[in-house]
DSSP file (Angstrom, degrees, kcal/mol; ACC not computed):
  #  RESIDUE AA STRUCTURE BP1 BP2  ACC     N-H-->O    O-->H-N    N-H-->O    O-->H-N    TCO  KAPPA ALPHA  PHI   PSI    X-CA   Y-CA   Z-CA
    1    1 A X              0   0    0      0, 0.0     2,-0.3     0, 0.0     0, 0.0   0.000 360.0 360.0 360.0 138.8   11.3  -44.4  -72.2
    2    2 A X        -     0   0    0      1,-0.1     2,-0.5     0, 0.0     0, 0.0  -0.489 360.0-142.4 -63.2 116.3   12.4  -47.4  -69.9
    3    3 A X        -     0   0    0     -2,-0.3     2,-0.3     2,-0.0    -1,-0.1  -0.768  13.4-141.7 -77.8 145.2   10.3  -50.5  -70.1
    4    4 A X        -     0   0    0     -2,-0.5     2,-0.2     2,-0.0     8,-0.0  -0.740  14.0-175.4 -75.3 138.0    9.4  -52.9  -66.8
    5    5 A X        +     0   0    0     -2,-0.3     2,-1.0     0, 0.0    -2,-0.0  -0.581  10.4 171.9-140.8 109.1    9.2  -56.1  -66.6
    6    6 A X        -     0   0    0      1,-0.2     3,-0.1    -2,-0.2     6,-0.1  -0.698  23.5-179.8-116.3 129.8    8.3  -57.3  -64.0
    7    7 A X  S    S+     0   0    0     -2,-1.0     2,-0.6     1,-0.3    -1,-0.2   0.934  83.0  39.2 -65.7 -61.7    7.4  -60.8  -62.8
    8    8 A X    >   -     0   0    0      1,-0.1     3,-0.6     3,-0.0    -1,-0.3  -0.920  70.0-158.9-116.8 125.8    6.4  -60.5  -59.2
    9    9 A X  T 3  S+     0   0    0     -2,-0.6    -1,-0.1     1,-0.3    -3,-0.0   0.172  83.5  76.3-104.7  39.0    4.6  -57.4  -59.0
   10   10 A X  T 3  S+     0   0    0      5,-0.1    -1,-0.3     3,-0.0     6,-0.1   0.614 100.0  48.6 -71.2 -52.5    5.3  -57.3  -55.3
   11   11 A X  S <  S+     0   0    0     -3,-0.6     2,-0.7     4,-0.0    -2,-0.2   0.454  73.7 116.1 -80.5  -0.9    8.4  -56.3  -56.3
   12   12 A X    >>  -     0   0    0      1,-0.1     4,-1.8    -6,-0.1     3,-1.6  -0.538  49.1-158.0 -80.8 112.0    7.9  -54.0  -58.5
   13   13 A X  T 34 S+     0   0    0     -2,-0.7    -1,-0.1     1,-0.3     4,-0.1   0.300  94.1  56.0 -63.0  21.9    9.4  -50.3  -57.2
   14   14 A X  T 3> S+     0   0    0     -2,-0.3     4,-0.7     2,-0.1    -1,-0.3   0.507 113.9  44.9-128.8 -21.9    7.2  -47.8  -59.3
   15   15 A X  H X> S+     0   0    0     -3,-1.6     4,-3.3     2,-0.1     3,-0.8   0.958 117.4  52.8 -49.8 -67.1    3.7  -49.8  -57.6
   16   16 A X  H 3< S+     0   0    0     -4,-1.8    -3,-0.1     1,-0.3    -2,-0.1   0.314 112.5  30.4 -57.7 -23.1    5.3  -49.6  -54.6
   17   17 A X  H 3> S+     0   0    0      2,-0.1     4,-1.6     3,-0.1     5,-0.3   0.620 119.8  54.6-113.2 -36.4    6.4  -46.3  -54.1
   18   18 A X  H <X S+     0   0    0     -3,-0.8     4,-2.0    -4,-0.7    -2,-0.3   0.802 104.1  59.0 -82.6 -32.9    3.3  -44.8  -56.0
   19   19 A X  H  < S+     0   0    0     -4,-3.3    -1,-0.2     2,-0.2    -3,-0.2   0.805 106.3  47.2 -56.1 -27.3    1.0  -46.9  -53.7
   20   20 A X  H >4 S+     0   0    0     -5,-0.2     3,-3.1     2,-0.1     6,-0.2   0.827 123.2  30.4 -90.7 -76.9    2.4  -45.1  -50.6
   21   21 A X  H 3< S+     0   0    0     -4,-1.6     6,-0.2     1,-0.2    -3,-0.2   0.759 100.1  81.2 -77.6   2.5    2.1  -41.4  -52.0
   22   22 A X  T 3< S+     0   0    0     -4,-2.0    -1,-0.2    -5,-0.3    -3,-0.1   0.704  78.8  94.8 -32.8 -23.8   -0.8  -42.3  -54.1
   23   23 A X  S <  S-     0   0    0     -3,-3.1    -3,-0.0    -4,-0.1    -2,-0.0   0.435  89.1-102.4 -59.8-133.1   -3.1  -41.8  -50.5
   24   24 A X  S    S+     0   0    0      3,-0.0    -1,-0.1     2,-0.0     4,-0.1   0.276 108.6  40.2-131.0 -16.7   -4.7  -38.8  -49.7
   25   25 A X  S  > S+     0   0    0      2,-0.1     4,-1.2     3,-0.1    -4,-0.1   0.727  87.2  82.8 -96.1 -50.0   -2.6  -37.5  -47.4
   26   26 A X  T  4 S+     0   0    0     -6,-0.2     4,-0.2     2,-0.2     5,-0.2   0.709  93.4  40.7 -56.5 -28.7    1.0  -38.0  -48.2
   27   27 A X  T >> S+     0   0    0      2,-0.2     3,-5.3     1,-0.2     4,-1.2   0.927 111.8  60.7 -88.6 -61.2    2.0  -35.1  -50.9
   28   28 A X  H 3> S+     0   0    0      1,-0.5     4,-0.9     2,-0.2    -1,-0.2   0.674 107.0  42.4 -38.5 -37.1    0.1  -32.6  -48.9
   29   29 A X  H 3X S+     0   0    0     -4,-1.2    -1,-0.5     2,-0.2     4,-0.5   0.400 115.0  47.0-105.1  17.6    2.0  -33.2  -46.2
   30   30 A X  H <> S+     0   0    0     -3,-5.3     4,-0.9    -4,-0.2     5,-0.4   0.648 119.8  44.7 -82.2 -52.1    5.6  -33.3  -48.1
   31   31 A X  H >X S+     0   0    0     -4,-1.2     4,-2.3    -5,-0.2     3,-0.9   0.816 107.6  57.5 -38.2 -41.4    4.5  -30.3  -49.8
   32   32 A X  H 3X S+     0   0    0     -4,-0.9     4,-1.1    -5,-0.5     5,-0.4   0.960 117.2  40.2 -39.9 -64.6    3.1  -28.8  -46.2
   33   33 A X  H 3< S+     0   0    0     -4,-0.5    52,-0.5     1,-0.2    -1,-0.2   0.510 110.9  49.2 -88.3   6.8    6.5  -29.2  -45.1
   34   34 A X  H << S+     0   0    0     -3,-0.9    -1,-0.2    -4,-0.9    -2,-0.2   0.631 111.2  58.2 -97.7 -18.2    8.6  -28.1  -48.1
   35   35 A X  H  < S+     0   0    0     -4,-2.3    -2,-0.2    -5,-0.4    -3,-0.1   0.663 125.0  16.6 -60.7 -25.0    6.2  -25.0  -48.0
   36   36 A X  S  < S-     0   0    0     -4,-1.1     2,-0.4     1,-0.3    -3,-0.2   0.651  91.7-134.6-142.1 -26.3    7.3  -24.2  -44.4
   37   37 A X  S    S+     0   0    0     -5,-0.4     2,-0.6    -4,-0.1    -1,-0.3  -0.874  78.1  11.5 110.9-133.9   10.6  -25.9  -43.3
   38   38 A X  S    S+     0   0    0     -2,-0.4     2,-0.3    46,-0.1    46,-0.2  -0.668  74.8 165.0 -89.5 102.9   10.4  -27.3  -40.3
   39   39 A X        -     0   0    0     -2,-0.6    44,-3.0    44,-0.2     2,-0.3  -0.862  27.7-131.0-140.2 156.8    6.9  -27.7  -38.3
   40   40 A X    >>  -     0   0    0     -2,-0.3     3,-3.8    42,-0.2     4,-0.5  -0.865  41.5 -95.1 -99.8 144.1    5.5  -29.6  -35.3
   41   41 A X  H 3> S+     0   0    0      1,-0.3     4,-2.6    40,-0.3     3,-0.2   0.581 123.3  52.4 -36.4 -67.0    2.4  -31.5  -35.6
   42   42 A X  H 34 S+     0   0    0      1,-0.3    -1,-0.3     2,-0.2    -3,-0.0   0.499 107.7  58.3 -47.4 -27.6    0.0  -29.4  -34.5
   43   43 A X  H X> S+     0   0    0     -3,-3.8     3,-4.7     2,-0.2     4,-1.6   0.969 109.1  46.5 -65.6 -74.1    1.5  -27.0  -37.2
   44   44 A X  H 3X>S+     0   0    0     -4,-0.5     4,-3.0     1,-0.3     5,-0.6   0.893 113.9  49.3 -56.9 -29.4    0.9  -29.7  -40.1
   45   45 A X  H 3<5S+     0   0    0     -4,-2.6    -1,-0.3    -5,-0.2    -2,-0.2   0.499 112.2  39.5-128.3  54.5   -2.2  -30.2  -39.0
   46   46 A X  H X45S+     0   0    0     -3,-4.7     3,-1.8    -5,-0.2    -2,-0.2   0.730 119.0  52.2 -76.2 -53.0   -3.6  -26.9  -38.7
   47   47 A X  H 3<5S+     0   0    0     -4,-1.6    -2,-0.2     1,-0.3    -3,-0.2   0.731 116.9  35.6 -66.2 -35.9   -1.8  -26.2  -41.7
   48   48 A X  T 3<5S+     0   0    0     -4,-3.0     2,-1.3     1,-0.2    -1,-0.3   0.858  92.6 178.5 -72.5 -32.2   -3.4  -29.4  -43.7
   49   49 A X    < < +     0   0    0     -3,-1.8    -1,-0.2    -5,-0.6     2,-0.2  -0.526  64.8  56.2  44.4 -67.0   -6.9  -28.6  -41.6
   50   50 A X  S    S+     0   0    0     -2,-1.3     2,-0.8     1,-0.0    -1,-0.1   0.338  86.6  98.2 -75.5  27.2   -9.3  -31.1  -42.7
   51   51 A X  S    S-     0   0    0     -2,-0.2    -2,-0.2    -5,-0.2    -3,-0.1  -0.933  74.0-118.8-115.5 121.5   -6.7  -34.5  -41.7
   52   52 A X    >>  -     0   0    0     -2,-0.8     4,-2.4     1,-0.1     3,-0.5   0.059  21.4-114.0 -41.3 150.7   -7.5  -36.3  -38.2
   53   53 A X  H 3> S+     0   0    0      1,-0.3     4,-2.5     2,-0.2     5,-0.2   0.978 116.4  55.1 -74.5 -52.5   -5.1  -36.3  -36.0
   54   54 A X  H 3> S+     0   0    0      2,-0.2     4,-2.1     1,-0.2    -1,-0.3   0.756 107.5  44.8 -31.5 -43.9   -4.9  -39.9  -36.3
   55   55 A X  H <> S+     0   0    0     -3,-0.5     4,-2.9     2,-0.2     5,-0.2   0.805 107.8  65.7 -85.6 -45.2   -4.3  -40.2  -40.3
   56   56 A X  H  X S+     0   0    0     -4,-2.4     4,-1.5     3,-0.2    -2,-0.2   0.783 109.8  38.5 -67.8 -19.6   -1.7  -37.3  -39.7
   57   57 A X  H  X S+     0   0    0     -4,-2.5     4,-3.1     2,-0.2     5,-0.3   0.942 112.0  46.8 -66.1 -72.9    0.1  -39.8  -37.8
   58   58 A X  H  X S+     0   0    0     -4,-2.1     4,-1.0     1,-0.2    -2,-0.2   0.695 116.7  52.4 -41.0 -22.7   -0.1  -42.7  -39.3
   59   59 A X  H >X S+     0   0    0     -4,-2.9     4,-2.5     2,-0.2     3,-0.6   0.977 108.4  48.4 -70.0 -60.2    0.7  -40.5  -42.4
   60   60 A X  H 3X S+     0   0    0     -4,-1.5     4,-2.0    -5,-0.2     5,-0.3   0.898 110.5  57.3 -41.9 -41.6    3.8  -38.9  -40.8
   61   61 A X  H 3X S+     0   0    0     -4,-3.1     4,-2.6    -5,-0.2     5,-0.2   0.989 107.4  44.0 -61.9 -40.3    4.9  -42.5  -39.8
   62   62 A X  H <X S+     0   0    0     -4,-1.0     4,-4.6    -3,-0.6     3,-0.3   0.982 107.6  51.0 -63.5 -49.3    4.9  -43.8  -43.1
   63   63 A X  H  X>S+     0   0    0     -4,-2.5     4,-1.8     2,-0.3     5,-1.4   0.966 113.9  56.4 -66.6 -40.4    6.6  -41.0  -45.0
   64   64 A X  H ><5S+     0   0    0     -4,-2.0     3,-0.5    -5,-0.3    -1,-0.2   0.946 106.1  49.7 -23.5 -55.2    9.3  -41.7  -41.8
   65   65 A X  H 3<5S+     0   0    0     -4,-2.6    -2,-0.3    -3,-0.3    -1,-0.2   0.970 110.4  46.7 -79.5 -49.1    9.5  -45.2  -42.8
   66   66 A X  H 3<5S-     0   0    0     -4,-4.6    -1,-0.3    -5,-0.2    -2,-0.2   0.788 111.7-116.4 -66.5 -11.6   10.2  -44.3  -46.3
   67   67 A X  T <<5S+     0   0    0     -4,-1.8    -3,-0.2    -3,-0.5    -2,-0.1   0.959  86.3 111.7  63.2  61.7   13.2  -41.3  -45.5
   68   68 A X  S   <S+     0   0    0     -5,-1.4     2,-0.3     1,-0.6    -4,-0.2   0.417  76.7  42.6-122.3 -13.9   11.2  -38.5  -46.9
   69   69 A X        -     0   0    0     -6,-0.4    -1,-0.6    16,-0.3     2,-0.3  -0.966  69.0-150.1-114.5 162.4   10.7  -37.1  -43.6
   70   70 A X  B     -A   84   0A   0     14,-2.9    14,-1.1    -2,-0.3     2,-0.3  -0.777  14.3-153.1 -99.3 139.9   13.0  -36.6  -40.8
   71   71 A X        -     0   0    0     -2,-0.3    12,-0.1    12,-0.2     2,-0.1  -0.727   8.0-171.3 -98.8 168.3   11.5  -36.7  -36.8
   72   72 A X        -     0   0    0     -2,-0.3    10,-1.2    10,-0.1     2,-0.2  -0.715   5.2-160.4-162.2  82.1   13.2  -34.8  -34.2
   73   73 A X  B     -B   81   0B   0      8,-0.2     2,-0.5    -2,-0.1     8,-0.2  -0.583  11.5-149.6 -81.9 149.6   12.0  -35.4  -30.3
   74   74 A X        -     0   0    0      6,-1.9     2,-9.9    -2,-0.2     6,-0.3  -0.912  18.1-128.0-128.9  96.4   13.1  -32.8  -28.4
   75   75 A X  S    S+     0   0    0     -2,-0.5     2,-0.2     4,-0.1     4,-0.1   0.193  70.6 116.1 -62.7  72.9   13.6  -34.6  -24.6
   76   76 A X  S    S-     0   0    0     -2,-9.9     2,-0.3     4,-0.1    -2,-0.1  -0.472  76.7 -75.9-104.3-177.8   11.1  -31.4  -22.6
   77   77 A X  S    S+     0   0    0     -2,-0.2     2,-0.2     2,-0.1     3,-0.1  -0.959 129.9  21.7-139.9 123.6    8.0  -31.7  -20.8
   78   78 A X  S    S-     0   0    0     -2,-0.3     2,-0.2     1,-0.1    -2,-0.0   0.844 109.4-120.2 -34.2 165.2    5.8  -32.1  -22.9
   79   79 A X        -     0   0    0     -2,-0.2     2,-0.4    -4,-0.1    -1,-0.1  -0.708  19.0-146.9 -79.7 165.6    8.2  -33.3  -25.6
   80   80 A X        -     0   0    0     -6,-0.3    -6,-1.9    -2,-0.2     2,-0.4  -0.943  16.0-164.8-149.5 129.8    8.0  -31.3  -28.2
   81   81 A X  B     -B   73   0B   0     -2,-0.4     2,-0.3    -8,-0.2   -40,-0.3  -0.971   8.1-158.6-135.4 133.0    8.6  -33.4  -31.8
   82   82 A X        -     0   0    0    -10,-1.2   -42,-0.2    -2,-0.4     2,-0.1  -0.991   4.1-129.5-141.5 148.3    9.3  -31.7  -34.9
   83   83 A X        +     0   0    0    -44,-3.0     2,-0.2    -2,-0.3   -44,-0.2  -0.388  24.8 159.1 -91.4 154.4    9.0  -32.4  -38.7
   84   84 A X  B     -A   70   0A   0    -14,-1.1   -14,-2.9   -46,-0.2     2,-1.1  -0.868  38.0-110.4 177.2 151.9   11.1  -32.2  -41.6
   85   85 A X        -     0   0    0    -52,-0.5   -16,-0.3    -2,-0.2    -2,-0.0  -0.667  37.4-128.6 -98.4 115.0   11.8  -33.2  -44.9
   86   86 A X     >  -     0   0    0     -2,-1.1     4,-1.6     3,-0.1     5,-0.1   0.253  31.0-102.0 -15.3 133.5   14.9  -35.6  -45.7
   87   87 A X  H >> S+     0   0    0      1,-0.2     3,-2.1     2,-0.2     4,-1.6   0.928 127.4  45.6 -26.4 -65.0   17.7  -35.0  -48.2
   88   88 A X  H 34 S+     0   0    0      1,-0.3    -1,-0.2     2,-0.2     4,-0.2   0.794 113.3  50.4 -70.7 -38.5   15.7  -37.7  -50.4
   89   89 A X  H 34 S+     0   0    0      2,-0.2     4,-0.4     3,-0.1    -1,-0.3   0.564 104.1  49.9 -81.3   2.6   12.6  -36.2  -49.7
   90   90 A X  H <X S+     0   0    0     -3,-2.1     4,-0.8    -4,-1.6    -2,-0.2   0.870 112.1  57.8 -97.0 -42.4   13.4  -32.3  -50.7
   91   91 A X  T  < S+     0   0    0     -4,-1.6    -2,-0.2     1,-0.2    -1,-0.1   0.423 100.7  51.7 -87.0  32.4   14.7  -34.2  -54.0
   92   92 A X  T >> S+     0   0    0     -4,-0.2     4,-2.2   -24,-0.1     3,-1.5   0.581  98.5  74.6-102.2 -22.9   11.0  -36.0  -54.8
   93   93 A X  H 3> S+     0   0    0     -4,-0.4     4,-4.4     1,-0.2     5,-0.3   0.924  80.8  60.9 -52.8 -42.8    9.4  -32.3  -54.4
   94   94 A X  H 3X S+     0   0    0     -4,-0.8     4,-1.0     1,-0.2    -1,-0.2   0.828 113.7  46.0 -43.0 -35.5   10.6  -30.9  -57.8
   95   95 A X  H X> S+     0   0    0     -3,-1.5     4,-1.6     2,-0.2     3,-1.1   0.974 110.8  44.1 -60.0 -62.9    8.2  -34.1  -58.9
   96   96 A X  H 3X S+     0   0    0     -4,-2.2     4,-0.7     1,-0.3    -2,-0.2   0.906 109.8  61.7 -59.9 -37.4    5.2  -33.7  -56.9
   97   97 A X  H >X S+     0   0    0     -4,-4.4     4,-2.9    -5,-0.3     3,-1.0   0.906 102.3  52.8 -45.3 -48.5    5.6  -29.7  -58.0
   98   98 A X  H <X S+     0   0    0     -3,-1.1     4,-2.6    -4,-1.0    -2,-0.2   0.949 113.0  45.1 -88.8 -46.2    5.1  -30.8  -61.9
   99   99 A X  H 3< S+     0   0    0     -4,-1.6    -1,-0.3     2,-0.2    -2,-0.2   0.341 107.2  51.7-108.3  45.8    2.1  -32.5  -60.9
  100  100 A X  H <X S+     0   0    0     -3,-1.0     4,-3.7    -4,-0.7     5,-0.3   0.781 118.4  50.3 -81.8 -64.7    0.5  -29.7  -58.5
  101  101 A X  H  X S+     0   0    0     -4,-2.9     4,-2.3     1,-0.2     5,-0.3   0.930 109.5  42.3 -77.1 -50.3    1.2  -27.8  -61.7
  102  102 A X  H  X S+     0   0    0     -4,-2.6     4,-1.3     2,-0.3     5,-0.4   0.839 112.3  55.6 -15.6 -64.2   -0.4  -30.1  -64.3
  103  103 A X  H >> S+     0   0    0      1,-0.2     4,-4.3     2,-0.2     3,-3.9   0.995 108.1  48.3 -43.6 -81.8   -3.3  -30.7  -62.2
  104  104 A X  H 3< S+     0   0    0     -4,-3.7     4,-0.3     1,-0.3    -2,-0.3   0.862 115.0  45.5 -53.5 -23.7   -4.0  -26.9  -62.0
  105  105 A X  H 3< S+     0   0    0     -4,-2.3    -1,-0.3    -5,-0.3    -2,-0.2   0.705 119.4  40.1 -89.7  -5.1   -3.6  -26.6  -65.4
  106  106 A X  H XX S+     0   0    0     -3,-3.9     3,-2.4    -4,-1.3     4,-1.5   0.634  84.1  92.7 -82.3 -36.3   -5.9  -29.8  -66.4
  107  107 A X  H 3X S+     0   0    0     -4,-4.3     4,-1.5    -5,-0.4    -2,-0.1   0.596  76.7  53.1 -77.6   1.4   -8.2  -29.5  -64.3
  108  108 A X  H 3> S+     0   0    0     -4,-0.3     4,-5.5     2,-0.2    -1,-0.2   0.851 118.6  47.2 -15.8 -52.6  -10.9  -27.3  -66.7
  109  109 A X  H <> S+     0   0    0     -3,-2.4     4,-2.2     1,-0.2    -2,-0.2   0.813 110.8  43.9 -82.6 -37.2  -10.3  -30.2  -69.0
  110  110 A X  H  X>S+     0   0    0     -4,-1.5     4,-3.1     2,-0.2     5,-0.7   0.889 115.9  50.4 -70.2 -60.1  -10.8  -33.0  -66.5
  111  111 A X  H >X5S+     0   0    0     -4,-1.5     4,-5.2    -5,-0.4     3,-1.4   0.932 112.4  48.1 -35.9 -72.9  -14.3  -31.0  -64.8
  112  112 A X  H 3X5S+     0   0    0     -4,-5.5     4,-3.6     1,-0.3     5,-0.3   0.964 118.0  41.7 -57.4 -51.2  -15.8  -30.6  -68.6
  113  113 A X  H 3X5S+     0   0    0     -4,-2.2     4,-2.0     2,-0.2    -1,-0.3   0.867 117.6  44.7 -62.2 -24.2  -15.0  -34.6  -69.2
  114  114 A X  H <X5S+     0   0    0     -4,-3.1     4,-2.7    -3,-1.4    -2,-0.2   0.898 116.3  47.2 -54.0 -60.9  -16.2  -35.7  -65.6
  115  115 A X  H  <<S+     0   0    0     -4,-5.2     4,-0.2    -5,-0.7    -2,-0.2   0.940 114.0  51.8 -68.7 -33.4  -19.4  -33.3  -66.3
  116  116 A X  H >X S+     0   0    0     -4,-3.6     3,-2.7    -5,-0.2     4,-0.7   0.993 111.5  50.0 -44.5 -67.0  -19.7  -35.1  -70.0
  117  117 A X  H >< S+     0   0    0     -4,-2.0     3,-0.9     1,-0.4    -1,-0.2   0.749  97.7  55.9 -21.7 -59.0  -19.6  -38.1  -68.6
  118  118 A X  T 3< S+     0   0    0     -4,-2.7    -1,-0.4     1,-0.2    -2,-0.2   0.457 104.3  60.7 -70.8   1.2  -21.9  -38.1  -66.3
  119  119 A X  T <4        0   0    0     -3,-2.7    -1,-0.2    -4,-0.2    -2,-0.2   0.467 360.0 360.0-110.7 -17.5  -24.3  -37.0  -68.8
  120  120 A X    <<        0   0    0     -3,-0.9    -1,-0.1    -4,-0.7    -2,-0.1   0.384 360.0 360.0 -80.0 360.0  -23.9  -40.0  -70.9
């Protein structure tokens, strides 16, 4: 296993990158769109259902700004804008996959210690 060491932890890329898809929003929607290919908002966020249209932007914008998704405006009337996940972003799913599966398989273990806890 690598160590960091990191001085200014401004700089550090393993904060930095776990701080962005750390939110609440962000895997859910790479996943959304490695689950379905290619979708237009309205798509992601039936498909997501409980994220505001607002937060589903500002989410989509971000993962933009990082190159894990691609936008695509389509010049119609309306314009018609469609999602998709970037080379760089199809290879972070195989990650996020191991912990979707982790999670479902922790999370018994994680309930019964939450519910210990709280008892304490």
């Amino acid at each position: 296993m690598k160590t960091f060491h990191v001085i200014d932890s401004n700089l550090c890329p393993v904060r930095d990158i776990i701080g962005r898809l750390g939110d609440k929003w962000s895997l859910l929607v790479l996943i959304t769109l490695q689950a379905n290919g290619i979708m237009r908002f309205s798509d992601i966020n039936r498909s997501i259902g409980d994220i505001s249209q607002r937060m589903l932007t500002v989410t989509l914008r971000s993962l933009e700004a990082d190159g894990l998704i691609n936008r695509r405006i389509y010049p119609e009337v309306p314009p018609r804008v469609e999602y998709s996940l970037t080379e760089c972003g199809l290879e972070l799913i195989p990650h996020i996959q191991t912990l979707v599966n982790w999670a479902i398989d922790n999370m018994p273990k994680i309930e019964n210690a939450r519910k210990n806890y709280k008892q304490l």
